[in-house]
N, C-alpha and C positions, 0 to 999 in steps of 0.2 A: 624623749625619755631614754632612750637606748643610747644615743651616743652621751648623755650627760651619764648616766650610769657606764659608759665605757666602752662600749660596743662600737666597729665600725658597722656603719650602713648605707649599704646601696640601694638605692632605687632606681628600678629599670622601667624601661618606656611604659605608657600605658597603652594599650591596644586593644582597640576598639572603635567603635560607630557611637558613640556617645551621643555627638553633635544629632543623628539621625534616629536616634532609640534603638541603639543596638548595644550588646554587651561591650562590655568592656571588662582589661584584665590589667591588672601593674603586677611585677615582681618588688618585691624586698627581699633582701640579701643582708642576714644578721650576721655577725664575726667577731671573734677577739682578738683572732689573731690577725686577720688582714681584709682590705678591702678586695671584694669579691667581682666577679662579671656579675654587669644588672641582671642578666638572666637567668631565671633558676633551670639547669638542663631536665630534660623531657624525661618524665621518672621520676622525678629526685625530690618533691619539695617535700618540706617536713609537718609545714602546717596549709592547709588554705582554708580562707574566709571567704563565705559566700556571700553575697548580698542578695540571692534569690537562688531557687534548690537544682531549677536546671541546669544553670549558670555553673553554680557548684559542681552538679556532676557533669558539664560540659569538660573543666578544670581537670579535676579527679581524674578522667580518663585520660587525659594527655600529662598531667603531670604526678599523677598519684603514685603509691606504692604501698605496699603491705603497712607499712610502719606509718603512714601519714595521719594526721589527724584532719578532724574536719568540723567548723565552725559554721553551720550555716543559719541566715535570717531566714525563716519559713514561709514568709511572703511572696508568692505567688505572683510574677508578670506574667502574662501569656504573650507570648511572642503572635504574632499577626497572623500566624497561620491559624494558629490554633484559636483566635478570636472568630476568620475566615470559617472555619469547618475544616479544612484539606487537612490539618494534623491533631493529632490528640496528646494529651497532656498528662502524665502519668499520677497516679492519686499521691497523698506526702507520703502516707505509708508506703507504697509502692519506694519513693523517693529513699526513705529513709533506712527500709531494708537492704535496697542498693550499696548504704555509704556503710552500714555495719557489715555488710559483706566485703566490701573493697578495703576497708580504714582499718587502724590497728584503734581509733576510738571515733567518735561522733558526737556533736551537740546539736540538736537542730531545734531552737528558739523561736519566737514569733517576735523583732525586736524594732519590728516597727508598728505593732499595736503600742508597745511599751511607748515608743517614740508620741504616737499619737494624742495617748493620753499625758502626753508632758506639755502637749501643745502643737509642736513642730514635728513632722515625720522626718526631716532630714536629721533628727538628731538618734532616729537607727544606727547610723555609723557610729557615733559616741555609745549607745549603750552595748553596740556589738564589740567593740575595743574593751569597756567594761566587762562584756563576758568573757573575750580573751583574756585579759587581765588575772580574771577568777580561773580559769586552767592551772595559772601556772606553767604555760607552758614557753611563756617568754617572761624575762623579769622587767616585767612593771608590773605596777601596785598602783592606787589610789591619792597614794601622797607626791610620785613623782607625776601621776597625772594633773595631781592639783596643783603642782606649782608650775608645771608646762604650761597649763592654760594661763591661769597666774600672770605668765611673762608676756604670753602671744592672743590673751583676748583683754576685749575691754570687762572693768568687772561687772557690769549687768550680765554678760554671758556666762561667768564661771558657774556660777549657781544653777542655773538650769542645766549645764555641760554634767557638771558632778552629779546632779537628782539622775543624770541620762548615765553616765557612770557608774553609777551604784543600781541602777534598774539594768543593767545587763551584767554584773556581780551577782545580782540576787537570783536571775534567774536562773545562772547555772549552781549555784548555792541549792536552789529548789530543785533540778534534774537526782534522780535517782538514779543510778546504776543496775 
């Protein structure tokens, strides 16, 4: 969506334990004017998206700053210690006072219930895109996401993608400031 609207975009490694249940992190790197290092330097990002809240503020702290904003899925993994007993897991409130104190904003969503009730939990990603979408804090929209998928899925998929698209629109549509 971003380079067909005009933007260069890098993307930088993903790093992580994935293969073993371990987090994992990618850079993207947005521009108009030039392509960027995959890497966003330590400080510096502008936005990050969580797919779960420790996660997120594992991120936050290594790469956050006053200005950052912060998009997180509310969904809760406990990492193995903390399944174990030897660590504890901080409550979301705990979580989310954290990000309003470190962030210049916060959204913190539940967009894999949204996902589940679509059908498929993997389609959390899609409705998390759809809530970034509804920020405004990158330009894409609904239409350029319709015709991405449009080109790069079969059409059985676009339909449930968009329902997952406009459920993570709505629910930042729904957050109150």
């Amino acid at each position: 969506m971003l380079v067909t609207a005009g933007y260069y975009v890098t993307i930088g490694e993903t790093f992580g334990m994935s293969q073993r249940g371990g987090s994992v992190m990618s850079h993207l790197r947005i521009s108009r004017e030039s392509v960027l290092s995959p890497q966003i330097p330590q400080g510096r990002a502008d936005i990050i998206v969580g797919l779960e809240p420790a996660e997120a503020l594992r991120v936050l702290t290594r790469y956050g700053n006053p200005d950052v904003v912060v998009l997180i899925n509310s969904r809760v993994v406990y990492p193995i210690g903390v399944i174990t007993g030897e660590l504890s897991y901080p409550s979301l409130s705990e979580i989310e006072s954290i990000f309003k104190e470190l962030t210049a904003h916060s959204w913190l969503i539940d967009a894999t219930i949204a996902a589940v009730e679509l059908g498929n939990p993997v389609l959390s990603n899609i409705v998390m895109i759809g809530a970034l979408a509804k920020t405004a804090l990158l330009p894409i929209c609904r239409r350029a996401f319709e015709k991405e998928i449009a080109r790069n899925m079969a059409a059985d998929k676009c339909e449930i993608n968009l329902r997952a698209f406009d459920a993570g629109a709505g629910m930042i549509e729904n957050i109150v400031d």
